[in-house]
C-alpha positions in Angstrom: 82.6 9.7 90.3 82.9 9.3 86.5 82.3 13.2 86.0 84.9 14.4 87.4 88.4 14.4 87.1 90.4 13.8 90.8 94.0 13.9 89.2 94.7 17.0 87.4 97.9 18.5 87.9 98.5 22.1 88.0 101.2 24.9 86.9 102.1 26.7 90.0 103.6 30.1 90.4 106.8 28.6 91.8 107.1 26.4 88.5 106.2 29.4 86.0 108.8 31.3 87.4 111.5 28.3 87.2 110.5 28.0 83.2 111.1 32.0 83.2 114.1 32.1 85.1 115.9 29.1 82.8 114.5 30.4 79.5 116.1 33.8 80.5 119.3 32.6 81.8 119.7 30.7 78.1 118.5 33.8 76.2 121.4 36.1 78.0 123.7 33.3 77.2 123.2 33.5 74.1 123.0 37.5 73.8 119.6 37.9 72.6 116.9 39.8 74.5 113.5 37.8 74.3 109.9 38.3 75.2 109.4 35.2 77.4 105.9 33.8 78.7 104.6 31.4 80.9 100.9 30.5 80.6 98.4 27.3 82.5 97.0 25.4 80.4 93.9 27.3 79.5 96.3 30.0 78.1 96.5 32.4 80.7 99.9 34.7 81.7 101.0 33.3 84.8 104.4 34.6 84.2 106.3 37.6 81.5 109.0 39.0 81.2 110.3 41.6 78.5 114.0 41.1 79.1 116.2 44.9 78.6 116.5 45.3 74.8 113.6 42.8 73.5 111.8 43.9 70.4 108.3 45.5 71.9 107.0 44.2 68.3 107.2 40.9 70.1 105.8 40.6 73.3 102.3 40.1 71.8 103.6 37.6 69.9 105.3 35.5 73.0 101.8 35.9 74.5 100.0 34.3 71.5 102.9 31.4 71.2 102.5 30.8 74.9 98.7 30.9 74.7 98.3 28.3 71.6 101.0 25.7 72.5 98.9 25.6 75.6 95.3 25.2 74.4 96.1 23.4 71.1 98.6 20.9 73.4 101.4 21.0 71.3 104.3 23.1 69.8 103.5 26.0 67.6 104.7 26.1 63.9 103.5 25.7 60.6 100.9 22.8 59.8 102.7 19.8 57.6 101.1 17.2 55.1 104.0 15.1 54.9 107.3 16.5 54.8 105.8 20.1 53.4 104.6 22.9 55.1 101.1 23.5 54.2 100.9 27.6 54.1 97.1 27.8 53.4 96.3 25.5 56.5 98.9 26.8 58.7 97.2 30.7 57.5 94.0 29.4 57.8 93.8 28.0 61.0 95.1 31.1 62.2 93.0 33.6 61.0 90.2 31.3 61.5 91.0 31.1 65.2 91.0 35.1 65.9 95.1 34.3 65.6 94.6 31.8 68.8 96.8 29.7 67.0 100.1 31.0 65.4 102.6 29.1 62.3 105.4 30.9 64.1 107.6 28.0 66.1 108.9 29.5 69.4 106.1 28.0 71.8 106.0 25.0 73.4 103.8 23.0 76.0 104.8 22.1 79.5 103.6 18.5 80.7 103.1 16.9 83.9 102.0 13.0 84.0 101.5 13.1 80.0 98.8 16.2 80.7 99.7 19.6 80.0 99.4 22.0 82.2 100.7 24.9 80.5 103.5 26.2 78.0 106.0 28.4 77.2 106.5 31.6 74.3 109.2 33.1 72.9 109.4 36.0 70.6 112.4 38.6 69.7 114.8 36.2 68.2 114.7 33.8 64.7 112.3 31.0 64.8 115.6 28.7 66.1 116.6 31.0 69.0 112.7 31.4 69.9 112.4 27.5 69.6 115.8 27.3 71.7 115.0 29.3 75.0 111.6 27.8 75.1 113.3 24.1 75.2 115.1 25.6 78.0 112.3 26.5 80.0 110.7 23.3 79.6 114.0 21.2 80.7 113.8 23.3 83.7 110.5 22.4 84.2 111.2 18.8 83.9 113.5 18.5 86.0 111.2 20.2 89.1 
Protein backbone atom coordinates (compact mmCIF):
# COMPACT_ATOMS: atom_id res chain seq x y z
CA UNK A 1 0.00 0.00 0.00
CA UNK A 2 2.71 2.48 -0.73
CA UNK A 3 0.17 4.82 -2.63
CA UNK A 4 -1.75 5.66 -0.19
CA UNK A 5 -1.61 7.42 2.86
CA UNK A 6 -3.67 5.39 5.97
CA UNK A 7 -2.86 8.14 8.70
CA UNK A 8 -4.03 11.41 7.83
CA UNK A 9 -5.57 13.38 10.33
CA UNK A 10 -8.35 15.61 9.81
CA UNK A 11 -9.84 19.19 11.01
CA UNK A 12 -13.30 18.42 12.26
CA UNK A 13 -16.18 20.77 12.70
CA UNK A 14 -16.05 20.37 16.48
CA UNK A 15 -12.23 21.50 16.36
CA UNK A 16 -12.86 24.59 13.86
CA UNK A 17 -15.36 25.84 16.08
CA UNK A 18 -12.97 25.49 19.39
CA UNK A 19 -10.11 27.59 17.36
CA UNK A 20 -13.17 30.16 16.65
CA UNK A 21 -14.56 30.25 19.93
CA UNK A 22 -10.86 30.85 21.66
CA UNK A 23 -9.67 33.24 19.02
CA UNK A 24 -12.97 35.23 19.68
CA UNK A 25 -12.95 35.08 23.40
CA UNK A 26 -9.13 36.68 23.21
CA UNK A 27 -10.20 39.21 20.52
CA UNK A 28 -13.18 40.57 22.97
CA UNK A 29 -10.63 40.53 25.72
CA UNK A 30 -8.75 42.59 24.21
CA UNK A 31 -11.58 45.06 22.68
CA UNK A 32 -11.05 44.61 19.16
CA UNK A 33 -13.58 43.15 16.73
CA UNK A 34 -11.80 40.69 14.23
CA UNK A 35 -12.69 38.83 11.14
CA UNK A 36 -11.73 35.28 12.35
CA UNK A 37 -11.44 32.01 10.01
CA UNK A 38 -11.02 28.64 10.26
CA UNK A 39 -10.02 26.60 7.16
CA UNK A 40 -8.79 22.40 6.38
CA UNK A 41 -5.94 22.14 5.09
CA UNK A 42 -6.66 22.57 1.45
CA UNK A 43 -7.82 26.07 2.34
CA UNK A 44 -11.40 25.70 2.59
CA UNK A 45 -13.89 27.85 5.23
CA UNK A 46 -14.86 25.41 7.69
CA UNK A 47 -15.57 28.03 10.17
CA UNK A 48 -16.15 32.44 10.11
CA UNK A 49 -17.07 34.63 11.96
CA UNK A 50 -17.37 38.61 11.52
CA UNK A 51 -17.47 39.42 15.16
CA UNK A 52 -20.11 42.99 15.85
CA UNK A 53 -17.93 45.99 14.78
CA UNK A 54 -15.11 44.18 12.54
CA UNK A 55 -13.91 46.15 9.60
CA UNK A 56 -15.94 44.58 6.46
CA UNK A 57 -12.56 45.69 4.49
CA UNK A 58 -11.23 42.57 6.27
CA UNK A 59 -13.09 39.63 6.16
CA UNK A 60 -11.57 38.84 2.65
CA UNK A 61 -8.51 39.29 4.03
CA UNK A 62 -9.02 36.67 7.14
CA UNK A 63 -10.17 34.39 4.35
CA UNK A 64 -6.95 34.73 2.31
CA UNK A 65 -4.64 34.51 5.67
CA UNK A 66 -6.58 31.49 6.65
CA UNK A 67 -6.41 29.94 3.14
CA UNK A 68 -2.40 30.51 2.59
CA UNK A 69 -1.12 29.53 6.13
CA UNK A 70 -2.95 26.40 5.27
CA UNK A 71 -1.78 25.47 1.74
CA UNK A 72 1.74 26.99 1.97
CA UNK A 73 2.04 25.03 5.75
CA UNK A 74 3.24 27.77 7.59
CA UNK A 75 2.52 31.34 9.08
CA UNK A 76 1.81 34.17 6.73
CA UNK A 77 4.14 37.28 6.62
CA UNK A 78 6.58 38.82 4.68
CA UNK A 79 9.39 36.62 2.96
CA UNK A 80 13.05 37.11 4.78
CA UNK A 81 16.62 36.66 3.31
CA UNK A 82 18.29 36.86 6.59
CA UNK A 83 17.24 39.24 9.07
CA UNK A 84 15.41 41.57 6.13
CA UNK A 85 12.26 41.53 4.73
CA UNK A 86 12.48 41.00 1.14
CA UNK A 87 9.48 43.30 -0.31
CA UNK A 88 9.89 42.25 -4.02
CA UNK A 89 9.62 38.45 -3.07
CA UNK A 90 7.08 38.75 -0.42
CA UNK A 91 4.97 41.11 -3.49
CA UNK A 92 5.90 38.76 -5.97
CA UNK A 93 4.90 35.58 -4.67
CA UNK A 94 1.70 37.17 -4.11
CA UNK A 95 0.65 38.46 -7.08
CA UNK A 96 2.19 35.60 -8.78
CA UNK A 97 -0.11 33.26 -6.82
CA UNK A 98 -3.59 35.12 -7.78
CA UNK A 99 -2.95 36.63 -3.96
CA UNK A 100 -3.12 32.75 -2.60
CA UNK A 101 -0.39 33.75 -0.59
CA UNK A 102 -0.42 37.07 1.42
CA UNK A 103 2.91 39.17 3.30
CA UNK A 104 0.30 40.27 5.88
CA UNK A 105 1.09 38.14 9.37
CA UNK A 106 -2.23 37.27 11.07
CA UNK A 107 -2.49 33.53 9.76
CA UNK A 108 -1.33 30.61 11.10
CA UNK A 109 -1.40 26.76 10.60
CA UNK A 110 -3.02 24.27 12.84
CA UNK A 111 -1.05 20.82 13.23
CA UNK A 112 -1.95 17.47 14.29
CA UNK A 113 1.02 14.64 14.51
CA UNK A 114 3.53 17.29 12.81
CA UNK A 115 0.80 17.44 9.63
CA UNK A 116 -1.33 20.25 9.19
CA UNK A 117 -4.59 19.97 8.87
CA UNK A 118 -5.70 23.36 8.57
CA UNK A 119 -5.12 27.10 9.88
CA UNK A 120 -6.35 29.97 11.27
CA UNK A 121 -6.90 34.01 9.81
CA UNK A 122 -7.18 37.10 11.38
CA UNK A 123 -7.92 40.41 9.94
CA UNK A 124 -9.43 43.84 11.60
CA UNK A 125 -6.65 44.58 13.95
CA UNK A 126 -2.59 45.52 13.49
CA UNK A 127 -0.49 42.82 12.28
CA UNK A 128 0.32 42.03 16.32
CA UNK A 129 -3.35 41.77 17.39
CA UNK A 130 -4.08 39.73 14.07
CA UNK A 131 -0.98 37.54 14.90
CA UNK A 132 -2.24 37.44 18.69
CA UNK A 133 -5.91 36.00 18.34
CA UNK A 134 -4.75 33.54 15.82
CA UNK A 135 -2.06 32.07 18.53
CA UNK A 136 -5.06 31.86 20.56
CA UNK A 137 -6.97 29.74 18.34
CA UNK A 138 -4.20 27.48 17.83
CA UNK A 139 -3.41 26.94 21.72
CA UNK A 140 -6.92 25.99 21.88
CA UNK A 141 -6.51 23.72 19.37
CA UNK A 142 -3.67 22.09 20.94
CA UNK A 143 -4.86 21.45 23.80
CA UNK A 144 -8.01 19.32 22.13
Amino acid sequence: MAYVSLNHPKLTLEGAEAVLAAAKAQAARMGVPMNIAVVDDGGYIMAFARMDGAKLSSIDIALNKAHAAAIRRQATGPVRSGDEVNILLSLGLAIASRANQTPIRGGLPLEANGQCVGAIGVSAGSEDEDTEVAHAGVAAFAKG
